[in-house]
N, C-alpha and C positions, 0 to 999 in steps of 0.2 A: 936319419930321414925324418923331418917333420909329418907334423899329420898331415897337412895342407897335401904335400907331396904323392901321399899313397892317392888321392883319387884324379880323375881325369879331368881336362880343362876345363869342359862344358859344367862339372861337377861343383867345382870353385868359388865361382858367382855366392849360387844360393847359400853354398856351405857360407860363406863370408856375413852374407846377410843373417843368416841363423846368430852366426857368431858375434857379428857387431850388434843386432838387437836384445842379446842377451834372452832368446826365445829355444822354449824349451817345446820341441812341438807334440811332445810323448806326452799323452796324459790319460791319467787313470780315467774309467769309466765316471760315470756322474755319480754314483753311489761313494765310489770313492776320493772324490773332491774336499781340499778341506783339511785335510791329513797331512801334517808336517811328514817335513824329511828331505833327505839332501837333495840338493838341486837333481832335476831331470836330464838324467843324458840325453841330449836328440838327438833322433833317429835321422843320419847322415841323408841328406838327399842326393840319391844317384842322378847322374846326367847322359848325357848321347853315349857315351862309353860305357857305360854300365856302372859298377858299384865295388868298391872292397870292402872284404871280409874286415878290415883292420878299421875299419868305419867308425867304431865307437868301441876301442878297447876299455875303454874306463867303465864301460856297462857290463862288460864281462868281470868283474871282479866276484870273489869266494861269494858274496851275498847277494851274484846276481843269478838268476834260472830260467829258463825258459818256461813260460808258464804252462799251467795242467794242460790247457786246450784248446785251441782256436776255434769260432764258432761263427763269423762270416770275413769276410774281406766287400770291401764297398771301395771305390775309387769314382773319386766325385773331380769334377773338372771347372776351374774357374772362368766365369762369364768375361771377366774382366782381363785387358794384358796387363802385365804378363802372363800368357796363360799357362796354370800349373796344374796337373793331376796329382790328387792328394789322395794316399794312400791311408785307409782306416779301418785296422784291425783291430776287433773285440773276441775276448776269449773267457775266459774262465779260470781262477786261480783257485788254491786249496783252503783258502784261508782268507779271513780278513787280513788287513794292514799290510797287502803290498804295494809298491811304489816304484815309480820312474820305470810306466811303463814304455820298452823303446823296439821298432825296428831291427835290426842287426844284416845287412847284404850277407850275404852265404858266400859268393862268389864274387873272381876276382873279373874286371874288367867287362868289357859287354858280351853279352851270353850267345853262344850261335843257336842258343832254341826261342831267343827274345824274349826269356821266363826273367823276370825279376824275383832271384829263389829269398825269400826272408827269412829271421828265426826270430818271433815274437818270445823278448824277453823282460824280466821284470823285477827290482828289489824287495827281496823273498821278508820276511817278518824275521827278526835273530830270535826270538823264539819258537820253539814247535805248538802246534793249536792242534788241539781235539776235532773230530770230521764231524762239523753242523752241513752248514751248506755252503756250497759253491759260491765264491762272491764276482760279479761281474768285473772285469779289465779290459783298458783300450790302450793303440797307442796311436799313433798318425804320423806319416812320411811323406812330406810335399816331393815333387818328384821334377827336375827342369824341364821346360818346355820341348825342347828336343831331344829328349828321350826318344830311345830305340825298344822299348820294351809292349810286345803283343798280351805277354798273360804275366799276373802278378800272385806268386805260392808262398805261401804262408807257414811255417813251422813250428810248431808247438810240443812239448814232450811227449802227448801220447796223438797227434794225428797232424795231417797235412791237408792247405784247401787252397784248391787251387784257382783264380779269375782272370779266364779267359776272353774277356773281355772289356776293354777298356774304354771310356767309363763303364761301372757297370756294379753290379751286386751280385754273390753269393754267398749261404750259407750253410752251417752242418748242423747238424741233430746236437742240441744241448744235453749232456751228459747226465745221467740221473745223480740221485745223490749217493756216496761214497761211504757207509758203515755207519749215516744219523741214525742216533741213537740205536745204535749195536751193541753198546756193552751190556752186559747181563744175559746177551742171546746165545742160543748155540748154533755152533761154527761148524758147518758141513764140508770139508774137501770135494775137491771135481769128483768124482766117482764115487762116492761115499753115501752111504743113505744116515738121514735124519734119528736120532733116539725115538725109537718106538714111544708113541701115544703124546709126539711133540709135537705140535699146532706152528703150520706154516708160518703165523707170523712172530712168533719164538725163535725164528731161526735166519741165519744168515749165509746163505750158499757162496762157495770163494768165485764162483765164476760170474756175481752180480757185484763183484768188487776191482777194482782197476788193477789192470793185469800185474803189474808190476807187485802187489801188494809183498809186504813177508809178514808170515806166520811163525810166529815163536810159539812153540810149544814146551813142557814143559822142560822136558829135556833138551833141546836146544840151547848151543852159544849161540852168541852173538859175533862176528867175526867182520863186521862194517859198523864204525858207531858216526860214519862222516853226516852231514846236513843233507837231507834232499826232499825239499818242502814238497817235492811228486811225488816221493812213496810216504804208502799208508803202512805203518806195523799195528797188527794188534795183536796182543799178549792172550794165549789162552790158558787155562785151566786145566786142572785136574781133570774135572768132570767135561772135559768139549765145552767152555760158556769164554765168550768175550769179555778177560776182564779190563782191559786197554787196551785204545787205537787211539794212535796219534798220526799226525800230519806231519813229520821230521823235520 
């Protein structure tokens, strides 16, 4: 079955136009502009029938991830015919130097809840980076004119946002920052009280850390050494103190 194949008729047009103008409609936030790297998967535009999951398999590959967090959905509508509602999702990644930010349809064919469900995903960095700060990501999904879709949801590894209304804007609460400069501090477990006579800003509590985190402690294996540019590890000590955290 060709790609063409997997989406619906209404779907075909745009997808064609994407593909004969050689337009990659995913693109990283403005910060990240500028930054080589493979061509942009685009984020497949769904039609009156809805969307398949098989949309852009080639975005899915080992060094693609959904990124840390989605942070609004805006869907803006063109003045001009053809008119098209264009779908623009900005999130938050782990790291500098990801890439070919794209869309992804969740679901097969047009949805009976008229949710356009997404999974905003993105080319992770092949190496792991120390947790500074969060760096801004976008992607964008033109959408055909006769689309059936009432609210468009957004997907990210750690939350879901969803816009109920089209055209329209909403956003979430931007994520604090992730264990910047942690290492040397000490590491408090959920129920656990601080080292007597340690000053709150010495220290770093695991429930101001993203949930997924893992803690290797001394005695600790390791038993997953796979890529997952969403989880944070960091390494402690003897004495309870951060001595590495990485962004995997």
């Amino acid at each position: 079955m060709s790609q063409l194949s997997r989406f619906p008729a209404a779907l075909v047009p745009a997808l064609m136009g994407l593909l004969i103008a050689g337009a990659a409609v995913a693109q990283p936030a403005p910060e990240q502009q500028g930054r080589e790297g493979p061509p942009g998967e685009a984020g497949q535009p769904p039609g009156a029938e809805g969307a398949s999951p098989g949309a852009s398999e080639e975005a899915l590959t080992a060094e693609h991830f959904p990124v840390f967090t989605v942070t609004s959905i805006e869907v803006v509508r063109s003045a001009h015919s053809p008119v098209l509602d264009v779908v623009i999702a900005r999130g938050m990644v782990s790291s500098e130097g990801w890439s070919s930010g794209t869309l992804v349809p969740l679901t097969h064919g047009s949805p009976i809840d008229g949710v356009l469900d997404l999974v905003f995903v993105g080319e992770a960095p092949s190496e792991s980076a120390a947790p500074t700060s969060f760096a801004p990501f976008q992607a964008v999904l033109p959408i055909s004119p006769d689309h059936p879709f009432k609210a468009v949801r957004v997907r990210s590894a750690t939350n879901t946002l969803t816009l109920k209304q089209l055209p329209g804007y909403v956003e979430a609460k931007v994520p604090s920052e992730a264990c910047n400069k942690c290492v040397g501090k000490h590491f408090v477990a959920k129920g656990k009280s601080a080292p007597s006579g340690t000053q709150e800003v010495e220290i770093v509590h695991e429930e101001d850390l993203p949930a997924n985190v893992r803690v290797v402690a001394p005695g600790d294996g390791i038993g997953d050494m796979r890529t997952n540019p969403n989880r944070l590890t960091i390494v402690i000590s003897e004495d309870g103190r951060i001595v590495d955290a990485v962004w995997e």
